[in-house]
C-alpha positions in Angstrom: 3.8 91.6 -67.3 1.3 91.8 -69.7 2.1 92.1 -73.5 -0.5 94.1 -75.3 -0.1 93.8 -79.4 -0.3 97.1 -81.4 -0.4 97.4 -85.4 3.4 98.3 -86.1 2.1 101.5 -87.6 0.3 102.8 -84.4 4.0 101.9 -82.8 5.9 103.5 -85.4 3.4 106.3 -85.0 4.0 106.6 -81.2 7.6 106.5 -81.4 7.7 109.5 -83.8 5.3 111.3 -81.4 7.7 110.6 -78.5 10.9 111.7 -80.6 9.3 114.8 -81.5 8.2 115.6 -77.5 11.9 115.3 -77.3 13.1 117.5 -79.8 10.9 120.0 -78.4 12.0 120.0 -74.9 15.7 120.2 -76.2 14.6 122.5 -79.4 16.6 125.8 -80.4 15.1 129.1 -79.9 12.9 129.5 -83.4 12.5 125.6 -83.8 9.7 124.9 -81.7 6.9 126.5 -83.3 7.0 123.9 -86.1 8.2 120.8 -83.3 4.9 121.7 -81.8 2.7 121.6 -84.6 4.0 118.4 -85.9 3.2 117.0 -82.0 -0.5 118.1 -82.7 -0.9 116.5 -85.6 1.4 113.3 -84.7 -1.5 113.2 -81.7 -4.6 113.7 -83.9 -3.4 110.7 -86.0 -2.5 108.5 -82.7 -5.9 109.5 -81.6 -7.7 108.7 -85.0 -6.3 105.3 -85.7 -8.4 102.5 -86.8 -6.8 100.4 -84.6 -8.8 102.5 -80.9 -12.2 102.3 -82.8 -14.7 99.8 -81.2 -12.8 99.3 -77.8 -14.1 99.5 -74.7 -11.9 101.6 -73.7 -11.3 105.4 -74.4 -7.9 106.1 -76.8 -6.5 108.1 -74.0 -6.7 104.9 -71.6 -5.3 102.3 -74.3 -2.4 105.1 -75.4 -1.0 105.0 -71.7 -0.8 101.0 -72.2 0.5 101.9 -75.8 3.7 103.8 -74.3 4.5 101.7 -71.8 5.3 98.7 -74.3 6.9 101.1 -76.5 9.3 102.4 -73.7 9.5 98.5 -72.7 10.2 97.4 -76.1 12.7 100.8 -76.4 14.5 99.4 -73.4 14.8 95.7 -74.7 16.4 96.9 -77.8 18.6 99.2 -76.3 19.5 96.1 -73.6 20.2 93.8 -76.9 22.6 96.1 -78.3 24.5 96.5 -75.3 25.3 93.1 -74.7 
């Protein structure tokens, strides 16, 4: 497995973006207007980070990579805490 090393913000970042996809698959009637406007934005700023500018590859390609550590990294902690 290959470990790829993001700025903690653009991981923080992330993880907000993926709490707030679930909070709107699980929102209340009247709640998701807002959840879904704070996804847009959350996605604009994963997009625009610093950290995608002068890669090779596009921000859509490196943010697939980018959730996969952060669901690998999600499921370490959770494994820690368990045992």
């Amino acid at each position: 497995m290959t470990h790829h090393s993001f700025p903690p913000d653009l991981v923080a970042l992330h993880m907000s973006w993926m709490r707030t996809y679930r909070a709107l698959a699980h929102a209340q009637p009247g709640r998701s207007a807002g959840l879904r406007r704070e996804l847009v934005q959350l996605q604009a700023r994963l997009l625009d980070h610093p950290y995608w500018s002068g890669r090779p590859s596009s921000p859509t390609t490196g943010w697939a990579v980018l959730r996969e550590q952060v669901r690998e990294d999600t499921a370490l902690t959770a494994g820690k805490r368990a045992g």
